[in-house]
MARVEXLUM-978195 format. One record per residue (C-alpha): residue in three letters; residue number from 1; y, z, x. Coordinates in nm, 3 decimals. Example, Ala and Ser with C-alpha at 12.3 -4.5 7.8 and 13.67 -1.06 7.14 Angstrom:
BEGIN
- kolti|vonu|py|pz|px
- ALA|1|-0.450|0.780|1.230
- SER|2|-0.106|0.714|1.367
This chain:
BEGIN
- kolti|vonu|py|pz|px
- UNK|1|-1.147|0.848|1.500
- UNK|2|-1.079|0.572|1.201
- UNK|3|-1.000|0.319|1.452
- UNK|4|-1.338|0.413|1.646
- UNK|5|-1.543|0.365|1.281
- UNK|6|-1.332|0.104|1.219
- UNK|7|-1.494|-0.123|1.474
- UNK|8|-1.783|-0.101|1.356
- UNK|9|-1.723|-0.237|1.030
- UNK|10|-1.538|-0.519|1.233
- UNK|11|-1.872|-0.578|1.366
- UNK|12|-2.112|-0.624|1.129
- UNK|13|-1.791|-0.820|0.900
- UNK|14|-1.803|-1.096|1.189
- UNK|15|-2.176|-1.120|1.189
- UNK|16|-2.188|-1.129|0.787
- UNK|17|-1.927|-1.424|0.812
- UNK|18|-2.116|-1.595|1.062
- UNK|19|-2.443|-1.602|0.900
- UNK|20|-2.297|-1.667|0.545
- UNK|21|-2.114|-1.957|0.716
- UNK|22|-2.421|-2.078|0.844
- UNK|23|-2.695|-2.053|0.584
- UNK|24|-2.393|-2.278|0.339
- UNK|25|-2.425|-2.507|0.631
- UNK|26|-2.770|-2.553|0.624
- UNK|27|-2.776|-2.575|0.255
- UNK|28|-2.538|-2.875|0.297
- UNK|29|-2.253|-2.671|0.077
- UNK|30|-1.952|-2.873|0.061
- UNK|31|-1.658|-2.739|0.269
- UNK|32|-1.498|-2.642|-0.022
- UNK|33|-1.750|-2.355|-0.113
- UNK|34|-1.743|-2.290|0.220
- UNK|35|-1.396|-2.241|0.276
- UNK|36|-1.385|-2.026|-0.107
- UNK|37|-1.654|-1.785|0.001
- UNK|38|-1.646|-1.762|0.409
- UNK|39|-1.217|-1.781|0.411
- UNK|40|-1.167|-1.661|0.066
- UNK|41|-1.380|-1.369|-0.064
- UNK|42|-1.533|-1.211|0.251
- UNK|43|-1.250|-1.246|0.425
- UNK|44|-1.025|-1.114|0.164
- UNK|45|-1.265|-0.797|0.066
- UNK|46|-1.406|-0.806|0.417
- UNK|47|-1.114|-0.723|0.563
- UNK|48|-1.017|-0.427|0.355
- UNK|49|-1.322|-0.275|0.381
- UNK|50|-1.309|-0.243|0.803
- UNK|51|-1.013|0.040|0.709
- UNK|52|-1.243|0.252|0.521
- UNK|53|-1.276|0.481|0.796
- UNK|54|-0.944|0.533|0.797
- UNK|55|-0.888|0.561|0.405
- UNK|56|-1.253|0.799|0.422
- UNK|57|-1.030|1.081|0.616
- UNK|58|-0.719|1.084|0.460
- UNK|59|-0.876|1.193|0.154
- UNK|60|-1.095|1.437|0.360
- UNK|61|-0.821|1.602|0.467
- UNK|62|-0.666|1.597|0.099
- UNK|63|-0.948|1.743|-0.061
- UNK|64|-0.932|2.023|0.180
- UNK|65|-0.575|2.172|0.134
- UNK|66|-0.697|2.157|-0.241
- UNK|67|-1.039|2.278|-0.243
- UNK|68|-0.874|2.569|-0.022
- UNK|69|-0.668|2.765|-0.237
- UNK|70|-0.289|2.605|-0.077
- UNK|71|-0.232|2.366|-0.338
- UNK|72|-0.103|2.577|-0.597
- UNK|73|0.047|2.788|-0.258
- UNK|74|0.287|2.493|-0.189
- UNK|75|0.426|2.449|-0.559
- UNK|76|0.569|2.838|-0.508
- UNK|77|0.672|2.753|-0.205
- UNK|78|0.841|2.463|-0.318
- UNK|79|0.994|2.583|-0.575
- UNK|80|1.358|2.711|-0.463
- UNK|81|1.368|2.344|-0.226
- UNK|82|1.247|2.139|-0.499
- UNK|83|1.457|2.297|-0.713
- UNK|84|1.782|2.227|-0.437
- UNK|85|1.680|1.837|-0.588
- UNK|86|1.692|1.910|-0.924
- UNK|87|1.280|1.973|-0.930
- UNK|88|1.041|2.216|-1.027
- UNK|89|0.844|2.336|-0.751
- UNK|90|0.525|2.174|-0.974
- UNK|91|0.652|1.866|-0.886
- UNK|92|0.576|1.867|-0.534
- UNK|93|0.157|1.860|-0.637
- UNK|94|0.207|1.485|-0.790
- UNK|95|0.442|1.412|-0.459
- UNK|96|0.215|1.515|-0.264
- UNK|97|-0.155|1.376|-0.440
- UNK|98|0.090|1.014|-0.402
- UNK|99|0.013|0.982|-0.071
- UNK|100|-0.342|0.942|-0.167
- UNK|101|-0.305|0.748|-0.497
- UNK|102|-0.009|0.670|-0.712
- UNK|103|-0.185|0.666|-1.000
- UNK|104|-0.343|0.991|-1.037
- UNK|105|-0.024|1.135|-0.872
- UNK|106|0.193|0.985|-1.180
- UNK|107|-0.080|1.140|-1.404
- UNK|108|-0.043|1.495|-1.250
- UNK|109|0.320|1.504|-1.368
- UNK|110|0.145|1.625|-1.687
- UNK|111|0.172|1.941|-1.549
- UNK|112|0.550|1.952|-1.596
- UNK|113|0.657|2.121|-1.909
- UNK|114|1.053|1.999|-1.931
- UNK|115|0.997|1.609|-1.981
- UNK|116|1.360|1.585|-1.785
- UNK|117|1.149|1.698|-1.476
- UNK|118|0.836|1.502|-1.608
- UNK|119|1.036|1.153|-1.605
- UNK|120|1.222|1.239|-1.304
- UNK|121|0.890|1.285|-1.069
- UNK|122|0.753|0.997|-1.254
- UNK|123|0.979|0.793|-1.125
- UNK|124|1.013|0.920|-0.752
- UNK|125|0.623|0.972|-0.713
- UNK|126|0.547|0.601|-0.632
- UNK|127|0.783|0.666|-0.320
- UNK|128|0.533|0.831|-0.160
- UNK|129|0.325|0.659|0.046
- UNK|130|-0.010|0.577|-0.147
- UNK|131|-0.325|0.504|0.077
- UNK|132|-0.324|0.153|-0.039
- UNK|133|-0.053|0.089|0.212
- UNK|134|-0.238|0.224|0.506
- UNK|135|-0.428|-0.100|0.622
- UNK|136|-0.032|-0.245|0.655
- UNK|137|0.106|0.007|0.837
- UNK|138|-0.220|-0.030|1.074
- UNK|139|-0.199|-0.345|1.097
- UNK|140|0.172|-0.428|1.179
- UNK|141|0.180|-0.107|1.374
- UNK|142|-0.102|-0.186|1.631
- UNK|143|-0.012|-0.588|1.695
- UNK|144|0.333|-0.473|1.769
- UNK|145|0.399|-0.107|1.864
- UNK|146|0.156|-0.084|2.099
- UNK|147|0.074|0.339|2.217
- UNK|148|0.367|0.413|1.953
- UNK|149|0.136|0.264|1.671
- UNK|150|0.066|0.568|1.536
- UNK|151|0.433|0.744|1.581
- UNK|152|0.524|0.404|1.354
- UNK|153|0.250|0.426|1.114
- UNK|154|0.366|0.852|1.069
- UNK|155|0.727|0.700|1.019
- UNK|156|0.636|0.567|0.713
- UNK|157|0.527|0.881|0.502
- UNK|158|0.839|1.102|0.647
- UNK|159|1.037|0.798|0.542
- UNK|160|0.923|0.767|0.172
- UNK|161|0.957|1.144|0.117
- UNK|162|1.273|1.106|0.209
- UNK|163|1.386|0.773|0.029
- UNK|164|1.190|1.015|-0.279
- UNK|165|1.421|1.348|-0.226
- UNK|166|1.703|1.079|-0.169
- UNK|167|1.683|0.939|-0.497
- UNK|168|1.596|1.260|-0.678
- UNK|169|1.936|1.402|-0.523
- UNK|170|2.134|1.084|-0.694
- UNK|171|1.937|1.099|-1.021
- UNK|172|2.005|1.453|-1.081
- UNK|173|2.426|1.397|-0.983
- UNK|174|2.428|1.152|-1.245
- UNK|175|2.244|1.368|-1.517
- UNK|176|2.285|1.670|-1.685
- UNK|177|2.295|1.977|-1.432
- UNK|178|1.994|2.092|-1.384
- UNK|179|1.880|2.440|-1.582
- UNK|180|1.658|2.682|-1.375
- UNK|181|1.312|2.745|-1.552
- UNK|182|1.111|2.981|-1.402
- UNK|183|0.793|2.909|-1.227
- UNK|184|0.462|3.050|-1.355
- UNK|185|0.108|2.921|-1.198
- UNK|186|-0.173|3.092|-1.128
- UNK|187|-0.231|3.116|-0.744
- UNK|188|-0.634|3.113|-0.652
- UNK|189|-0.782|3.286|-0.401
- UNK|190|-0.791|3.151|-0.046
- UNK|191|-1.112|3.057|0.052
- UNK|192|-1.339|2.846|0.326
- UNK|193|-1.363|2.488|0.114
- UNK|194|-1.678|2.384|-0.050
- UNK|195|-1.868|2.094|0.157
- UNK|196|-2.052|1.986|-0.205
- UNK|197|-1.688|1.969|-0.351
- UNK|198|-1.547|1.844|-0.084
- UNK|199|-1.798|1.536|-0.084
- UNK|200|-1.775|1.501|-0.477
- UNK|201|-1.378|1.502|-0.425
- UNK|202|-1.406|1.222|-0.133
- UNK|203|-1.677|1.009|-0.305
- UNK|204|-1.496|1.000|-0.646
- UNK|205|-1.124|0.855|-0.441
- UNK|206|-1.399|0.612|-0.191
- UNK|207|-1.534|0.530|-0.503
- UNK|208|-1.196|0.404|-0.686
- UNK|209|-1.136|0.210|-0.348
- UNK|210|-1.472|0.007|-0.333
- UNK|211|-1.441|-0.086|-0.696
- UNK|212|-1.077|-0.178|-0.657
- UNK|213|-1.183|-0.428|-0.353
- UNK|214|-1.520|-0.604|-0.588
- UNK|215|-1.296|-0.641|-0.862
- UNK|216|-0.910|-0.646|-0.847
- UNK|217|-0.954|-0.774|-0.457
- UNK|218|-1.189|-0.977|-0.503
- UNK|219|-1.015|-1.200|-0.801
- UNK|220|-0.718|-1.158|-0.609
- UNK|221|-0.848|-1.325|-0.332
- UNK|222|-1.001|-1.588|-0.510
- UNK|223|-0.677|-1.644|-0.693
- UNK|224|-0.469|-1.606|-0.364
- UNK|225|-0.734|-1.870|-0.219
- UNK|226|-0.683|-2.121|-0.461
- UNK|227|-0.249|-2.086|-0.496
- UNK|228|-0.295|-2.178|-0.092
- UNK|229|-0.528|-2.487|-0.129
- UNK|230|-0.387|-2.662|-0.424
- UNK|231|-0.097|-2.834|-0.498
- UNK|232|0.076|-3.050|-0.718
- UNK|233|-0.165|-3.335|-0.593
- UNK|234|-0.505|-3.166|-0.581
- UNK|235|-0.675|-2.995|-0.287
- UNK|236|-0.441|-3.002|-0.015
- UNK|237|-0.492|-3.031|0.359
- UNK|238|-0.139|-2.876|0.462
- UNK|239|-0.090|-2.526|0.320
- UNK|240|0.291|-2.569|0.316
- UNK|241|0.232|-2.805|0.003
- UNK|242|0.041|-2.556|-0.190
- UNK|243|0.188|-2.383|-0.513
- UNK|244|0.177|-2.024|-0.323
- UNK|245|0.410|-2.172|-0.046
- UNK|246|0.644|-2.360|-0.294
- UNK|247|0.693|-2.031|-0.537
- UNK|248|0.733|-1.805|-0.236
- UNK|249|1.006|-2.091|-0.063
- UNK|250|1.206|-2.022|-0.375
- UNK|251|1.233|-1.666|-0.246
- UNK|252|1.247|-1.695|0.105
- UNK|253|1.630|-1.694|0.102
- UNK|254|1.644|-1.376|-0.067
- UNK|255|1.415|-1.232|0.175
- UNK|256|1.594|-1.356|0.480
- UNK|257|1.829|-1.067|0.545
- UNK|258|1.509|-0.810|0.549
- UNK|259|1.377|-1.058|0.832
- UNK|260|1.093|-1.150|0.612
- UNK|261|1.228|-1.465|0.568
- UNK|262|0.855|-1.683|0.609
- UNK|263|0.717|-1.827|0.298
- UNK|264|0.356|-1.643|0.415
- UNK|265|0.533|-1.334|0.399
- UNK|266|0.658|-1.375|0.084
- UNK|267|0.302|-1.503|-0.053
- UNK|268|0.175|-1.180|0.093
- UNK|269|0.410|-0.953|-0.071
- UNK|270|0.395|-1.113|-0.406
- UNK|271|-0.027|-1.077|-0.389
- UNK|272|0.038|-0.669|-0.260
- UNK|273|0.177|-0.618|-0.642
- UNK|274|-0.214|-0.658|-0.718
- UNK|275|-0.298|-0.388|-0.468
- UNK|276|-0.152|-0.314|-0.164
- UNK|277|-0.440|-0.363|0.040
- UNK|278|-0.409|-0.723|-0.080
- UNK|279|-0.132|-0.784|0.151
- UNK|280|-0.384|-0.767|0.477
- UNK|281|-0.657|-0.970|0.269
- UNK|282|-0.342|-1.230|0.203
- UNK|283|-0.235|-1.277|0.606
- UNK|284|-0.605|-1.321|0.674
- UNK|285|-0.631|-1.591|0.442
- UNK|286|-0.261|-1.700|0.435
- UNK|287|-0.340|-1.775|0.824
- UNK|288|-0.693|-1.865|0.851
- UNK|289|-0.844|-1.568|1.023
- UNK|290|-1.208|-1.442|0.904
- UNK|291|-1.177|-1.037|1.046
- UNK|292|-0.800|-0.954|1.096
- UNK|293|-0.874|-0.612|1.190
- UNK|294|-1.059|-0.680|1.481
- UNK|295|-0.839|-0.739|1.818
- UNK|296|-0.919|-1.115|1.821
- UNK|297|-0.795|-1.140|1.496
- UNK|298|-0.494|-0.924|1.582
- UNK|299|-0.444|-1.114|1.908
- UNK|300|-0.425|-1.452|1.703
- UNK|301|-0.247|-1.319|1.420
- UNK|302|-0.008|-1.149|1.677
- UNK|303|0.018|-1.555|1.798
- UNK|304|0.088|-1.680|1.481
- UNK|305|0.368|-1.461|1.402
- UNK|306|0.520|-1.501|1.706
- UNK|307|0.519|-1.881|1.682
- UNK|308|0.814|-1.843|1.406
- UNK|309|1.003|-1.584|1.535
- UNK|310|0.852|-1.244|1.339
- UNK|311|0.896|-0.984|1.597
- UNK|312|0.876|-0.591|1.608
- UNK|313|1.154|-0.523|1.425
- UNK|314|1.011|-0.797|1.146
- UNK|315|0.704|-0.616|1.135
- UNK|316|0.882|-0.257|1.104
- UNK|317|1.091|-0.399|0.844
- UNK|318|0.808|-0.536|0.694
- UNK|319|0.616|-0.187|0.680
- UNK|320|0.932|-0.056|0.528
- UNK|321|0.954|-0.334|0.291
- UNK|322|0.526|-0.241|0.145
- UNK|323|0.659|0.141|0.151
- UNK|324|0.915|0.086|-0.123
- UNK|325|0.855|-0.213|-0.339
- UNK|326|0.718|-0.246|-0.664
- UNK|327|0.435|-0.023|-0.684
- UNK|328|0.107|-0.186|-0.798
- UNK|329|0.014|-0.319|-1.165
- UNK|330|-0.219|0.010|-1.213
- UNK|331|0.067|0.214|-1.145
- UNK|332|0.309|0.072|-1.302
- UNK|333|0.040|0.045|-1.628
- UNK|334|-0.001|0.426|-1.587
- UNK|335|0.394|0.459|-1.560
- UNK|336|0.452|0.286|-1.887
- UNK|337|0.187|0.502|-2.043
- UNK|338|0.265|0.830|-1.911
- UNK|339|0.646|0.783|-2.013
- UNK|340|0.597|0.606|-2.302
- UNK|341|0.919|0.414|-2.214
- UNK|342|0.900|0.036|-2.107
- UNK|343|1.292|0.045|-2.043
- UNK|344|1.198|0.336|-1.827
- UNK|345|0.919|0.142|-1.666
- UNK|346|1.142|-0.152|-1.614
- UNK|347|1.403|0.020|-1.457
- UNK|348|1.148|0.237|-1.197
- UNK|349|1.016|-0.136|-1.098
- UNK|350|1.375|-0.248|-1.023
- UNK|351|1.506|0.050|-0.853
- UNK|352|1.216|0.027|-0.597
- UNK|353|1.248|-0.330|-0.509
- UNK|354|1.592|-0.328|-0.446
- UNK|355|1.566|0.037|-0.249
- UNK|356|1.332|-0.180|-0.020
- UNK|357|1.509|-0.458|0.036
- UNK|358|1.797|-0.230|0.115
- UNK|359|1.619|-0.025|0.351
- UNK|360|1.456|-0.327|0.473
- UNK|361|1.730|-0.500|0.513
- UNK|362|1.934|-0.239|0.700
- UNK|363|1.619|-0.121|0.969
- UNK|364|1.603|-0.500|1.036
- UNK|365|1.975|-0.538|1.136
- UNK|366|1.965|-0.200|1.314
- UNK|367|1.679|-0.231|1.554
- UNK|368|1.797|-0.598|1.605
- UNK|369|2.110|-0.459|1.747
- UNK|370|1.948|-0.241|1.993
């Protein structure tokens, strides 16, 4: 259904970008508007804005297993498992509100009374897989995984919640053993879910999304746009000169075990710490393609890629890769607040980037060997 909506959007993107692309022409704008507005900005925002759909329904879903009564259900349930992990079965709620947003799921863990537990689910929350990753995994998952797009795209959330209970398994070895405290919550009524709160619930999470693309997309795109076309010597013609391509060259070593080896990669990743949605905005402009979403733009993204080498398991690794790494400057902001620690902060950042690269790394090598 979000891929049906979706095309829509694609739609009426491509005939925005035409017509903006025209009217500069008739004005006589200089290529280099052109290029900031038509390849920068709309294509940047534009292109996170065709998943929408997509993003509209996940949180649909959400708000009903809230507005429902089973929320508070699935913290008793959880309890005795959780609590298998060193957890309280409260814990679960902020897991679980993660894989709509990070940053109100790191809030949540307010909830928790022991601030052991508190810090704990602080720092495995951001494993979860936040919506902001969702136009990746769509992405990557249809160019390359053709009718098991959406088995790949599923892979991702069961993988994070386990990477999560992983970690939370490790953390609570090395700690103090874990004392038992016993669960009280209040557990509401079941009941048929609201349609007015359901819409208030959606609209408030849609809401956070648009503003994120007209503010922190948008300057990240203009940033993004400007790293690519100037270099040490001006405007450049060749987007290998550009300063995004000679920072992310520095890095591309590092990278190259994961199989995300390519300097546009890199410049991709490093933009995603803005936002994850950035990443998609980033190949579209990284590669010169005005609506990446739609199946031309797929098709001649899909021919990019495949010019240097970046095959299936690339793109799986590099799905992997957006799952783990450093979650994004809001959430890391709310992490710093909510724990009060930047030691603590720091050390959430760095376990996540090298879990992905690990993970990364070792899904690359795998499916390469089959």
């Amino acid at each position: 259904l979000g891929d049906l909506l979706k095309g829509f959007f694609e739609i009426a993107l491509g005939a925005f970008s035409g017509a903006v692309s025209n009217l500069f022409a008739a004005m006589g704008a200089s290529e280099f508007i052109t290029s900031l507005v038509v390849d920068g900005i709309i294509a940047g925002v534009g292109g996170i804005l065709t998943f929408l759909p997509n993003i509209v329904i996940l949180f649909f879903a959400l708000a009903i297993l809230e507005d429902s009564g089973y929320m508070a259900r699935v913290a008793y349930v959880m309890d005795g498992l959780m609590g298998a992990i060193g957890l309280s079965g409260r814990a679960f709620i902020p897991m679980l509100l993660g894989f709509g947003c990070t940053v109100p799921a790191v809030m949540a863990s307010r909830a928790l009374e022991d601030k052991r537990d508190r810090l704990k689910t602080i720092f495995i929350t951001p494993f979860m897989s936040c919506s902001a990753r969702l136009p990746v995994y769509v992405l990557l998952s249809q160019m390359f995984f053709g009718k098991w797009a959406g088995l790949a795209a599923f892979s991702m959330y069961l993988l994070g919640l386990i990477v999560a209970i992983t970690v939370a398994l490790i953390v609570s070895k090395n700690t103090k053993k874990y004392e038992t405290h016993t669960l009280l919550i209040e557990l509401p009524e079941y009941k048929k879910p609201n349609a007015h709160t359901i819409f208030i619930y959606v609209w408030e999470k849609i809401k956070d999304y648009l503003t994120k693309a007209g503010t922190t997309i948008f300057l990240a795109s203009i940033v993004l746009w400007f790293l690519l076309n100037f270099g040490v010597s001006g405007l450049c013609e060749n987007m290998a000169d550009s300063f995004a391509a000679n920072i992310a060259k520095f890095i591309v070593p590092i990278m190259r075990p994961t199989g995300l080896g390519y300097w546009q990669i890199v410049v991709a990743l490093i933009s995603g710490i803005a936002a994850k949605e950035v990443v998609v905005s980033s190949m579209s402009v990284l590669f010169g393609i005005s609506n990446i979403a739609s199946a031309e733009g797929m098709a001649a993204l899909l021919g990019d890629l495949g010019a240097v080498g970046f095959t299936g398991a690339n793109a799986y690794a590099m799905m992997v890769f957006v799952l783990l790494y450093i979650p994004c400057v809001a959430t890391i902001a709310t992490i710093r607040r909510e724990s009060g620690s930047a030691k603590f902060t720091l050390a959430t950042v760095a376990t996540q980037l090298g879990t992905a690269w690990v993970m990364s790394a070792a899904v690359y090598n795998l499916i390469k060997l089959f």
